[in-house]
C-alpha positions in Angstrom: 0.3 -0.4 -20.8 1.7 -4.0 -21.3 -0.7 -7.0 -21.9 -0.2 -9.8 -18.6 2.1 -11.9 -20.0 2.9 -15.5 -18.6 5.5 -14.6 -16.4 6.3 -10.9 -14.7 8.9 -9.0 -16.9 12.3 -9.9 -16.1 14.4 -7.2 -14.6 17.9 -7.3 -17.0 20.7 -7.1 -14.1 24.0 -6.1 -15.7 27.0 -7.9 -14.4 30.9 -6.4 -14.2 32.0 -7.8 -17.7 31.9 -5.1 -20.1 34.1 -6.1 -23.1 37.3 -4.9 -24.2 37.1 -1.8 -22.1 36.7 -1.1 -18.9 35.3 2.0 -16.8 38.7 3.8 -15.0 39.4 2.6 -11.7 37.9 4.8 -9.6 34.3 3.7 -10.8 34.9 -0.3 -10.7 33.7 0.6 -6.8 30.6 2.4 -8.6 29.7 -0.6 -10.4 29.8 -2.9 -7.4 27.9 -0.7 -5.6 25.1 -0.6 -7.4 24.8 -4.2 -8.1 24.2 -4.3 -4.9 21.9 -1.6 -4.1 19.9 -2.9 -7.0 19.9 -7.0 -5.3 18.7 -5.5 -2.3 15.6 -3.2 -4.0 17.2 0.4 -3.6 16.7 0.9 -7.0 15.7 5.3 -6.7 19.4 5.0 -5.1 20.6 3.5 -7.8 19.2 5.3 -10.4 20.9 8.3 -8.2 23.9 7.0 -7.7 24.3 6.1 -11.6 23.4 10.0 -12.5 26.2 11.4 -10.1 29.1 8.7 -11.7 27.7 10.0 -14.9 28.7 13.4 -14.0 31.8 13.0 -12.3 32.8 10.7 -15.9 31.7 13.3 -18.1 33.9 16.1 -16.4 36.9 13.5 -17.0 36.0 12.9 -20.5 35.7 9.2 -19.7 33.0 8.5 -22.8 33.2 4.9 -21.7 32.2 5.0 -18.1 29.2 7.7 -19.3 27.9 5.4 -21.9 27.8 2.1 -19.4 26.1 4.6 -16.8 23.7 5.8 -19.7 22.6 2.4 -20.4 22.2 1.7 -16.6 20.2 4.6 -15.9 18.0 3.4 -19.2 18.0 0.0 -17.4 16.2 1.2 -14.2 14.1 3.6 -15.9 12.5 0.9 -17.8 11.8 -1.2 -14.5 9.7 1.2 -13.9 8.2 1.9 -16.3 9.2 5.0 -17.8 10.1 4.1 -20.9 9.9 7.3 -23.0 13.2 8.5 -20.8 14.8 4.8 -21.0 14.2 5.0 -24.6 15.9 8.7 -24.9 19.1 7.6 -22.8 19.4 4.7 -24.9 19.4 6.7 -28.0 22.5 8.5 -26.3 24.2 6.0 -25.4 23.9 4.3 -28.6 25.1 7.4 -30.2 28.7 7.2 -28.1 29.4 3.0 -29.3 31.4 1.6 -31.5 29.6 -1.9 -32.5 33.5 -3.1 -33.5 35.4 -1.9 -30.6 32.1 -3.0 -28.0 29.4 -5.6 -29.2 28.9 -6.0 -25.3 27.7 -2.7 -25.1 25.6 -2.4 -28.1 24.3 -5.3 -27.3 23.2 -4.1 -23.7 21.7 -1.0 -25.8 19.6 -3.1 -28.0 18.1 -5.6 -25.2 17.3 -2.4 -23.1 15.3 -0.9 -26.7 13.8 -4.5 -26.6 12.4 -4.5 -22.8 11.1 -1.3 -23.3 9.3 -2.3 -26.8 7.9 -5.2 -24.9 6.5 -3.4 -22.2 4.7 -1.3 -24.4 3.4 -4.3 -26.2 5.5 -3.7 -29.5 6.5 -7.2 -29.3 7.0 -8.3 -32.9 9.4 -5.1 -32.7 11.1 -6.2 -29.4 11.7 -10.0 -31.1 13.6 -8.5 -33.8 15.8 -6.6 -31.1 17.1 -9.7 -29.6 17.2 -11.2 -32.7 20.0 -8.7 -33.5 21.3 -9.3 -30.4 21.7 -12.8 -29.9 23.7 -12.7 -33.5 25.9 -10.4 -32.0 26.2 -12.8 -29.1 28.0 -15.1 -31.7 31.0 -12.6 -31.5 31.3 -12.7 -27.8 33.3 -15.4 -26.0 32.1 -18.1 -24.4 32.1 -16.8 -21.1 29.6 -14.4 -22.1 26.9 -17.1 -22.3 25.0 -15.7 -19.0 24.1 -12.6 -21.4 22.8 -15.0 -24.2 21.1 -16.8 -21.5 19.5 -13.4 -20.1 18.1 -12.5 -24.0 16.4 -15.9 -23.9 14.7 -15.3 -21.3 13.5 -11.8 -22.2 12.5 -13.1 -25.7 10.3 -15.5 -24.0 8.6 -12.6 -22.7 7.8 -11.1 -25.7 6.8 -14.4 -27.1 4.1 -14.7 -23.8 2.3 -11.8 -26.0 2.5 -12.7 -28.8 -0.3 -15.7 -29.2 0.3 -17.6 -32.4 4.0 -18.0 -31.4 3.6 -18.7 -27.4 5.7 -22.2 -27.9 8.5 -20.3 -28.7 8.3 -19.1 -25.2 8.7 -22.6 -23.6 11.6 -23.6 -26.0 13.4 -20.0 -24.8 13.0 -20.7 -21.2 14.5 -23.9 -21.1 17.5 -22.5 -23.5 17.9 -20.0 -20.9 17.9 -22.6 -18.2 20.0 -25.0 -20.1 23.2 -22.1 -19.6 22.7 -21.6 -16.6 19.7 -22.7 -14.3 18.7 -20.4 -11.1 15.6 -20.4 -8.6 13.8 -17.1 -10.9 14.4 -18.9 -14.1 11.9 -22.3 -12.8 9.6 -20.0 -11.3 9.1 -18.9 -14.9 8.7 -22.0 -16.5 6.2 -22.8 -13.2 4.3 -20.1 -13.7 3.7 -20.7 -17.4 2.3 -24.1 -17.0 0.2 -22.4 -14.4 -1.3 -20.1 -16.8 -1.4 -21.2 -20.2 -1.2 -25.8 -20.0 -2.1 -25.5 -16.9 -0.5 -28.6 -16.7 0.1 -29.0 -12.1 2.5 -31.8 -12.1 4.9 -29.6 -14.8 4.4 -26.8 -12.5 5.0 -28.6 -9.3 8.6 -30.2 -10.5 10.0 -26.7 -11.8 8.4 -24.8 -8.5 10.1 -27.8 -6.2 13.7 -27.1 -8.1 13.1 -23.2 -7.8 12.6 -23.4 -3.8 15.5 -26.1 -3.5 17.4 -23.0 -5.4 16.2 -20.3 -3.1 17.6 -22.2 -0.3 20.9 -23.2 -1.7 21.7 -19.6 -3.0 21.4 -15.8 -2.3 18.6 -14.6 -4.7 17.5 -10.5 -5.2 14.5 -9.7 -3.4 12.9 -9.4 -7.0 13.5 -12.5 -8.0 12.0 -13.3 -4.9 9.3 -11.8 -5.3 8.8 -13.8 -8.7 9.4 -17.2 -6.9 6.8 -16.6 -3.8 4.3 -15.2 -7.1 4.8 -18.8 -8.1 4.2 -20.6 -5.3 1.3 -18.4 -4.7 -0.4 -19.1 -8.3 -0.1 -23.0 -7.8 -1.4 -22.9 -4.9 -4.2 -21.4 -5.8 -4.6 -23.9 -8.7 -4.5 -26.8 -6.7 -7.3 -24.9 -4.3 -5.0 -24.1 -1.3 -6.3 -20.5 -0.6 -5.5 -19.3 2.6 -1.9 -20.3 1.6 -2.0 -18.9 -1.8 -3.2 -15.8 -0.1 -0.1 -15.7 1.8 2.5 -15.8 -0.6 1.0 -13.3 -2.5 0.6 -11.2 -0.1 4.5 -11.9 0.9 5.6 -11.2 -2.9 2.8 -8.5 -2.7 5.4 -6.4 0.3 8.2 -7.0 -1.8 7.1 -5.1 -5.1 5.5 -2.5 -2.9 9.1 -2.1 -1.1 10.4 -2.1 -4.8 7.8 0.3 -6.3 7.4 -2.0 -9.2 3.4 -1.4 -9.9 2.4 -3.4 -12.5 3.4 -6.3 -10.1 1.5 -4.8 -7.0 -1.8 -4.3 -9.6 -1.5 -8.2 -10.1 -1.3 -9.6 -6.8 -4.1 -7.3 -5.6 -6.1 -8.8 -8.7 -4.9 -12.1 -7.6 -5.8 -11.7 -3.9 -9.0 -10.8 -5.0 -9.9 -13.5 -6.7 -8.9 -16.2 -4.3 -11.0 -14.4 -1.4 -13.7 -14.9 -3.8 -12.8 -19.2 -4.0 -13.2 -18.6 0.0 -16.1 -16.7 -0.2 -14.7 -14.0 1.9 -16.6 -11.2 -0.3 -15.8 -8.4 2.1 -11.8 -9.1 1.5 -12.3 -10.0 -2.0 -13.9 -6.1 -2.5 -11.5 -4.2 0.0 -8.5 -5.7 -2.7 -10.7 -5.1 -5.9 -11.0 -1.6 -5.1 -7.2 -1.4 -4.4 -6.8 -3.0 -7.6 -8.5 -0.6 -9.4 -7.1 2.9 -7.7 -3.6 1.4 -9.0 -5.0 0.1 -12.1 -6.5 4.1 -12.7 -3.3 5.4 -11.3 -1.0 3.6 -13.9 -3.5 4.4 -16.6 -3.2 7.7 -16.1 0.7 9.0 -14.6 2.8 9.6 -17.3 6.6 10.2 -16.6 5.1 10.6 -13.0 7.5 7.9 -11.3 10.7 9.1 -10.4 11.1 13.2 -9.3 12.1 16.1 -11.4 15.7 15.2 -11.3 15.5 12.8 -13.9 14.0 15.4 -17.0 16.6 17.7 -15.5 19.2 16.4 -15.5 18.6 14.2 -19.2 17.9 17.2 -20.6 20.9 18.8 -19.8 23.2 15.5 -20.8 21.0 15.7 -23.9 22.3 20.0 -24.3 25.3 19.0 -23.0 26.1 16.5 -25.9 24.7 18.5 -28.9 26.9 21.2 -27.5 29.8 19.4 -27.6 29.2 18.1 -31.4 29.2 22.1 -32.5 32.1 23.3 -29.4 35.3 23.8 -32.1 32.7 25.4 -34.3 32.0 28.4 -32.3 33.4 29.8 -29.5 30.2 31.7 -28.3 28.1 28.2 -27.7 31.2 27.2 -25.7 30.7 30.3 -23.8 27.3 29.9 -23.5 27.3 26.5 -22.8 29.8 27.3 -20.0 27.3 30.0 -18.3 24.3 27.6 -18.5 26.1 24.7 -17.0 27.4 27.1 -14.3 24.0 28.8 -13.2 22.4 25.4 -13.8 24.6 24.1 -10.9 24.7 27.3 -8.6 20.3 27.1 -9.4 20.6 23.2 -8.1 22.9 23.4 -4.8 21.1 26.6 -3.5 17.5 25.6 -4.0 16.5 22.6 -5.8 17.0 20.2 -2.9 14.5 21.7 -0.5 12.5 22.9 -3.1 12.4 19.4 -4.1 11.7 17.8 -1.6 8.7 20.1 -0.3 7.0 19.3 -3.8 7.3 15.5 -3.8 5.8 15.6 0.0 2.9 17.8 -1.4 2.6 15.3 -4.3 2.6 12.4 -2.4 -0.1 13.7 0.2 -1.9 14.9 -2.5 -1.7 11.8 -4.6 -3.2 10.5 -1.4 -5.7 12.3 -1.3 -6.6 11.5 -5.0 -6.8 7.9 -4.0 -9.1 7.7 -0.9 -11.3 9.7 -3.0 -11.2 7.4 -6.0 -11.9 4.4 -3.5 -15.2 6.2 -2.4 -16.6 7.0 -5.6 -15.5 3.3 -6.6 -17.3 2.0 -3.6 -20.1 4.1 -3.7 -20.4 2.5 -7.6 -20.5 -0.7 -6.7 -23.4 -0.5 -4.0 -25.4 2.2 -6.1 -25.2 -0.5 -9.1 -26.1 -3.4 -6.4 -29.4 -1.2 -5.4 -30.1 -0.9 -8.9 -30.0 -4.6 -10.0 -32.2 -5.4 -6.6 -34.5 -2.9 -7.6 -35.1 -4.1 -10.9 -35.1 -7.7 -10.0 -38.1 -6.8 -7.0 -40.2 -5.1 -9.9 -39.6 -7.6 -12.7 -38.3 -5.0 -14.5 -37.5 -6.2 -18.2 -34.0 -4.5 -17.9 -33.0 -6.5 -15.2 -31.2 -9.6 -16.8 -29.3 -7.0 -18.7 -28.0 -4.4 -16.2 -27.2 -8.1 -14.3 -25.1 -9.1 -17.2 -23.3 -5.1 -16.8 -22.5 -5.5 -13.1 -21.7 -9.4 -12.9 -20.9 -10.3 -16.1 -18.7 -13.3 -15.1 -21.8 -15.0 -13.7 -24.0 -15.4 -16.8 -20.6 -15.9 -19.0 -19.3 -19.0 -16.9 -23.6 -20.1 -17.0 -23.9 -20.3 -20.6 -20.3 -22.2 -20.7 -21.4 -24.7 -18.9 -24.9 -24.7 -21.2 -24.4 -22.8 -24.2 -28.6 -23.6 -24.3 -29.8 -21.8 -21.3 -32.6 -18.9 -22.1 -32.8 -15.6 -20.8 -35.9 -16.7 -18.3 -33.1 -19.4 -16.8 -30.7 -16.7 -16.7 -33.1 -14.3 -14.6 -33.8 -17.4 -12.6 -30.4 -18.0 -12.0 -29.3 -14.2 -11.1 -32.0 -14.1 -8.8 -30.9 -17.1 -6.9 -27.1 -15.4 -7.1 -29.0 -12.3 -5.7 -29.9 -14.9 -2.5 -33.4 -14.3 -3.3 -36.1 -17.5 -1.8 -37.9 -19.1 -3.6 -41.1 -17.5 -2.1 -39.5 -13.6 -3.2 -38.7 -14.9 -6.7 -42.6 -15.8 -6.6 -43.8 -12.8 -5.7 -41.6 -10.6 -8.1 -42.3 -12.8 -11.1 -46.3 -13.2 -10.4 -46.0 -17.2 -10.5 -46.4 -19.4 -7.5 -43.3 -20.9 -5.4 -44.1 -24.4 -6.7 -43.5 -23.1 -10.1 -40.4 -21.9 -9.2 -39.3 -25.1 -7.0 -39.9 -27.2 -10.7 -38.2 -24.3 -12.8 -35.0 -24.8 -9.9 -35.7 -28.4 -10.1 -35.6 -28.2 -14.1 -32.1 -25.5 -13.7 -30.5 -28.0 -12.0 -30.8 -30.5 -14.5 -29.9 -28.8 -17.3 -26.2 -27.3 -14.8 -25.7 -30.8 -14.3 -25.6 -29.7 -10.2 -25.6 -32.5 -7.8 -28.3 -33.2 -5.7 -26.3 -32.7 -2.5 -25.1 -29.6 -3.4 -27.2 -26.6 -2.4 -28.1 -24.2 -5.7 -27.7 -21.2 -4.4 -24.1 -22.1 -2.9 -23.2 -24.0 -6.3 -24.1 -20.4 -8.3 -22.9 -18.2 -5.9 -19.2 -19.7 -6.6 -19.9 -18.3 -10.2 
């Protein structure tokens, strides 16, 4: 899995300029088509859609229009996230370009290796990718520039991971916005000063000219998405919750509509967290454990997100072109090669659809399944380890401080930032008061009298710099 990075990874749309060639006539439609599908979040339809044109081109011996749809399908495949497959189109369409007769396309190859290094946190790797491929941009003509401006944009990515280097992601955002600006583009930069200056005024002027974008132009729904994330993280910086809450919950629908996980595993973290500024604990858990059963489900898929159509049919573009390298070399692999290809398609039209389609229902009831059960045993965690820390806290148990630090480590962490100097007896004092325990229990557990403890709070608050007005055990609980 990808690190977080400053901003959500950019989604590389392709546009209809492809070069010196173009794909026949009859798939200009094909392209447009797509385009669309992809602006309005069908991307499983477009992925579809791309494999059928691919088969249709193939049977015309158009090599041009199968290597654009090769690098499309790698396109979408990396969105989400299957990058082993991405990676293996993009090794065949690489295999079909010539760099002199193409640099669009081979270009388009090499940003599509860089995404997918990127995501899987290769990013020194990725950098040198669009490297390459901004150089080659310098062959292009001018009205190319909305390419260049899309590698900036993705190399600023990479940069987000890559710590000793993260200026270089500023200076790439605004080269990308100096070509050509648009509403996803100052979300970015918005959402970088949220996160790593966390400078609000820089934020505020970039997130003001991305929603005066939004309403002057016709955005996808991802970049959408990206622009309500935005709004959402600043207001959440500035400490308006409940409408934080509700753009991320609105960019929230929009990944889950577009089955882009990694972006539903943030805003449940992120929803999470600001029911826990609001003290709305039960909210704050209900989206923690949904946070989590994605978080595990990620972890663990692997080549889980699109259906069995995808490893069957690359595998058999993969046979298909290592047959036609050896086909004037023997005439029984053309033979063969002919049979395969024939069963192969009598197989699919007679039984793969339904068979298909009873699988990925059982799957997804299954997967379900999987998930509510997950929850439980997450939730059943989390109040067994609550029992356990009250337990040991009601005995004075020397463990407790410790198994405290395991179960809420945040609270002691952001303690001891505050006063680096604070001993483990303050700590225990201070995890008892977080456990809402009086002053007359933490008496009795400890075998001291509640005075003591009134002078030991009295001394605590001191050393937290807490104001008087403010009550202690509401001042640690926001810990």
């Amino acid at each position: 899995m990808r690190s977080k990075s400053v901003f959500i990874l950019f989604f590389l749309a392709f546009l209809s300029l492809y070069g010196n060639q173009q794909p026949h006539e009859e798939y200009q439609g094909w392209m447009r088509e797509e385009d669309s599908l992809i602006k309005d979040g069908f991307f499983e339809e477009a992925l579809l859609l791309d494999i059928d044109i691919v088969e249709k081109a193939k049977k015309n011996n158009d090599i041009f229009t199968v290597t654009v749809g090769y690098i499309r399908i790698a396109n979408i495949l990396c969105t989400f996230g299957e990058h082993l497959e991405s990676l293996r189109y993009l090794d065949l369409a690489d295999n079909l370009i010539d760099e002199d007769k193409n640099t669009n396309l081979k270009i388009r190859v090499l940003a599509n290796y860089a995404r997918n290094y990127t995501a899987l946190n290769f990013n020194n790797k990725a950098i040198a990718y669009y490297n390459e491929c901004i150089t080659l941009c310098s062959k292009l003509p001018p009205n190319y520039n909305y390419l260049l401006s899309f590698l900036y944009i993705n190399k600023a990515d990479a940069f987000s991971n890559t710590p000793y280097k993260l200026d270089s992601t500023l200076v790439y955002l605004h080269k990308a916005i100096k070509i050509k600006e648009n509403a996803f583009k100052y979300a970015v930069v918005a959402n970088y000063y949220l996160k790593k200056d966390i400078n609000l005024d820089s934020a505020k002027t970039y997130l003001n000219k991305s929603k005066l974008l939004v309403q002057n132009s016709d955005i996808t729904e991802y970049h959408k998405s990206i622009v309500l994330h935005a709004e959402a993280n600043y207001n959440k910086s500035t400490g308006n919750y409940n409408d934080a809450i509700k753009f991320y919950k609105e960019s929230l629908e929009i990944s889950k509509r577009l089955k882009i996980l990694e972006n539903v595993k943030l805003a449940y973290k992120l929803i999470s967290e600001t029911y826990a500024k609001l003290q709305e604990d039960e909210l704050s858990h209900e989206y923690l454990l949904k946070y989590t059963v994605i978080t595990d489900s990620i972890n663990t898929r692997y080549n889980k997100n699109i259906d069995d159509v995808i490893n069957t049919f690359l595998t058999e573009q993969e046979l298909d072109y290592k047959e036609k390298e050896k086909k004037y070399s023997s005439l029984i692999v053309a033979v063969v090669l002919v049979f395969v290809f024939a069963v192969f398609l009598i197989i699919y039209n007679t039984y793969t659809y339904k068979a298909k389609k009873r699988r990925v229902l059982l799957e997804k009831e299954t997967l379900l399944k999987q998930k509510e059960l997950e929850s439980k045993k997450l939730k059943q965690k989390l109040n067994e380890a609550f029992d356990e820390v009250d337990a040991l806290a009601k005995t004075n148990d020397p463990s407790f401080l410790i198994r405290f630090q395991e179960v809420y480590p945040q609270v002691c962490e952001n303690l001891l930032k505050i006063n680096p100097k604070l001993v483990n007896t303050e700590l225990s004092l201070c995890a008892m008061i977080w456990l809402n325990f009086s002053s007359k229990d933490i008496a009795s557990f400890t075998n001291i009298q509640p005075r003591t403890v009134q002078t030991k709070k009295y001394r605590l608050r001191k050393k937290l710099n807490i104001p008087e007005d403010e009550n202690i055990y509401t001042w640690i609980k926001k810990l």
